[in-house]
C-alpha distance (Angstrom), angle and dihedral (degrees) to the residues before:
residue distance angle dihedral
X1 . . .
X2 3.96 . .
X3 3.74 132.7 .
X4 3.53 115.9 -115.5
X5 3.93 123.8 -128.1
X6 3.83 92.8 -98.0
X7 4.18 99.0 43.0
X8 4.31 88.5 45.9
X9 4.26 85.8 56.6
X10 4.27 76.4 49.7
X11 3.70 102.8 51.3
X12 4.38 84.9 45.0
X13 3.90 90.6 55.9
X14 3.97 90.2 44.6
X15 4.39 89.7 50.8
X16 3.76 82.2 38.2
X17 3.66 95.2 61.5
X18 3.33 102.8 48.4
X19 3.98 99.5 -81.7
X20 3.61 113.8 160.7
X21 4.02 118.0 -129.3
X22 3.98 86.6 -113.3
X23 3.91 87.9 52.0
X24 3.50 91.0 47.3
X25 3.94 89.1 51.6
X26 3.29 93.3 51.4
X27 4.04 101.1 47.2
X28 3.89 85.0 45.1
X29 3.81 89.2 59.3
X30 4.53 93.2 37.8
X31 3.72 96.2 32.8
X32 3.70 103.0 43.2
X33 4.05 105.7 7.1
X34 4.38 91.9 -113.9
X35 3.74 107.2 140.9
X36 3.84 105.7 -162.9
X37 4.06 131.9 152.8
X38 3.69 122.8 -107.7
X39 3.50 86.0 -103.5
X40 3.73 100.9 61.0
X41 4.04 90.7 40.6
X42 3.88 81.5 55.8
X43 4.19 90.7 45.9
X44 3.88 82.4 44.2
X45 4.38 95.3 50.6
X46 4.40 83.0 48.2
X47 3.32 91.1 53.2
X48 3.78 98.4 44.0
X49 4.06 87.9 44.5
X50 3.76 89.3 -123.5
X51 3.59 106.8 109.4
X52 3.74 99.7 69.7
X53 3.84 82.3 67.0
X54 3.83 94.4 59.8
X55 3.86 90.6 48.2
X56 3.75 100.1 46.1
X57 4.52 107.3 106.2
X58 4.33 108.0 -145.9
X59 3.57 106.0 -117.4
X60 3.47 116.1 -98.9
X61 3.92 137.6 -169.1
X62 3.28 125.8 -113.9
X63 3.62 113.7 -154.4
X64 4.04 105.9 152.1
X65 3.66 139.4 22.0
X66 3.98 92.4 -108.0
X67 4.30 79.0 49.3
X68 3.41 91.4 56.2
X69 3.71 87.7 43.0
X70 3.73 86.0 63.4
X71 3.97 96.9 42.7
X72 4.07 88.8 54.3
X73 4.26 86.7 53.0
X74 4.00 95.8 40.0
X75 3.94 86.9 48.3
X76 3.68 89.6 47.9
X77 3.79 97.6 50.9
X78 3.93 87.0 41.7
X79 3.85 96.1 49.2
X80 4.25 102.1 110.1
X81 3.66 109.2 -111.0
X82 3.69 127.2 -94.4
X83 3.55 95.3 -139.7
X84 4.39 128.2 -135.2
X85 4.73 101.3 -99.1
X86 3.43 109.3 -154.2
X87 3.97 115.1 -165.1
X88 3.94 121.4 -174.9
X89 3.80 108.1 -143.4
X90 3.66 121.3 -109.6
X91 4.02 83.9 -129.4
X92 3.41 126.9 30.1
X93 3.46 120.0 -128.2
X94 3.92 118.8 -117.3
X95 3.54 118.2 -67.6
X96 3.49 100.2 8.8
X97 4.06 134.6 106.9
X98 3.94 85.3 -146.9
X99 3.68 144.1 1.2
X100 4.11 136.6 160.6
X101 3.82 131.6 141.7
X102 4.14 131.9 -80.9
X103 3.48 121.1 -148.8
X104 3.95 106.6 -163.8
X105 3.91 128.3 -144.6
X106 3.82 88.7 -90.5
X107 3.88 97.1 57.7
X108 3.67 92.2 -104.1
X109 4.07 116.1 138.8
X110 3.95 127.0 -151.6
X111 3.55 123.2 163.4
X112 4.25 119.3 -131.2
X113 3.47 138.5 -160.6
X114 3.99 137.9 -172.3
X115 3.99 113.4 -141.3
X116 3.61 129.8 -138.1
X117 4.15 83.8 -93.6
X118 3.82 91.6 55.7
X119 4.06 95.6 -103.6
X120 3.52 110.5 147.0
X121 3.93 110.3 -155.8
X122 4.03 135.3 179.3
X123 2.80 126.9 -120.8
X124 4.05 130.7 -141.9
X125 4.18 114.2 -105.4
X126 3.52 125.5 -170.2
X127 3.41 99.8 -49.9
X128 4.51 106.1 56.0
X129 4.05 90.8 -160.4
X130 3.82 101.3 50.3
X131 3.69 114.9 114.4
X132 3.67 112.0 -168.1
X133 4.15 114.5 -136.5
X134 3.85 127.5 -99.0
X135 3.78 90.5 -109.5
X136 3.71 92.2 53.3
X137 3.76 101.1 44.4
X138 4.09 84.1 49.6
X139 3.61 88.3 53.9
X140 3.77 87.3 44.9
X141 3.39 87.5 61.0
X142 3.63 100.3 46.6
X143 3.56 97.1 52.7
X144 3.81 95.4 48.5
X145 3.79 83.8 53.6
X146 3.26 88.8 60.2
X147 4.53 101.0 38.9
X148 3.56 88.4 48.6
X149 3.84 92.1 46.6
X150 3.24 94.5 42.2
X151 3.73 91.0 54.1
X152 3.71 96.3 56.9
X153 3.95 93.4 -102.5
């Protein structure tokens, strides 16, 4: 579905303001019914030339080690989120209704699946120990929502 005229000047003001991508996604889908992925709201902020202006960090001074302290945590709240992919595989492994791969905000991969009892599991990536955090596996789950939705499932 495309924006009209009127609800592109919209989404601007929103990045404008200080909207995150994620808030953006989700106005797009309550304010005007358009489901789309992080990813394409992203795409969508390049090619409106808006998202550089959500990702920009204010200059700020740095006068003492306890400043700089500060600068390093501002700049790490302010840095633009990386975003949770969600891919459905092509072929599903055995035994299960669906499966693809994750990669979380922190560049860590695990692959998923969702059983014939609806159970959706992770599953271990490169690294065996890694445990992704609650914020990501929510996000996980939001964005497979919306892939598996979005792919008539």
């Amino acid at each position: 579905m495309e924006l009209t005229d009127e609800q592109i000047e919209i989404v601007k003001d929103w990045v404008r303001s200080g909207e995150s991508l994620a808030t953006v996604q989700n106005r797009l889908r309550e304010d005007f019914k358009v489901a789309m992925t992080y990813m394409d709201v992203r795409f969508l902020g390049d090619d409106l030339n808006v998202v550089s202006e959500v990702v920009e960090t204010p200059e700020v001074e740095e006068s003492t080690e306890a400043g700089a302290d500060a600068v390093a945590e501002e700049a790490e709240v302010l840095e633009p989120e990386l975003g949770v992919r969600v891919e459905v595989d092509a072929i599903k492994r055995p035994g299960a209704l669906l499966s693809g791969t994750v990669v979380f905000s922190d560049g860590k991969n695990m692959s998923w699946q969702l059983d014939a009892s609806g159970q959706l599991g992770l599953l271990p990536g490169e690294d065996p120990e890694y445990r992704p955090s609650p914020e990501d596996v929510q996000a996980f789950q939001a964005e497979l929502a919306q892939v598996v939705q979005s792919q008539g499932y």
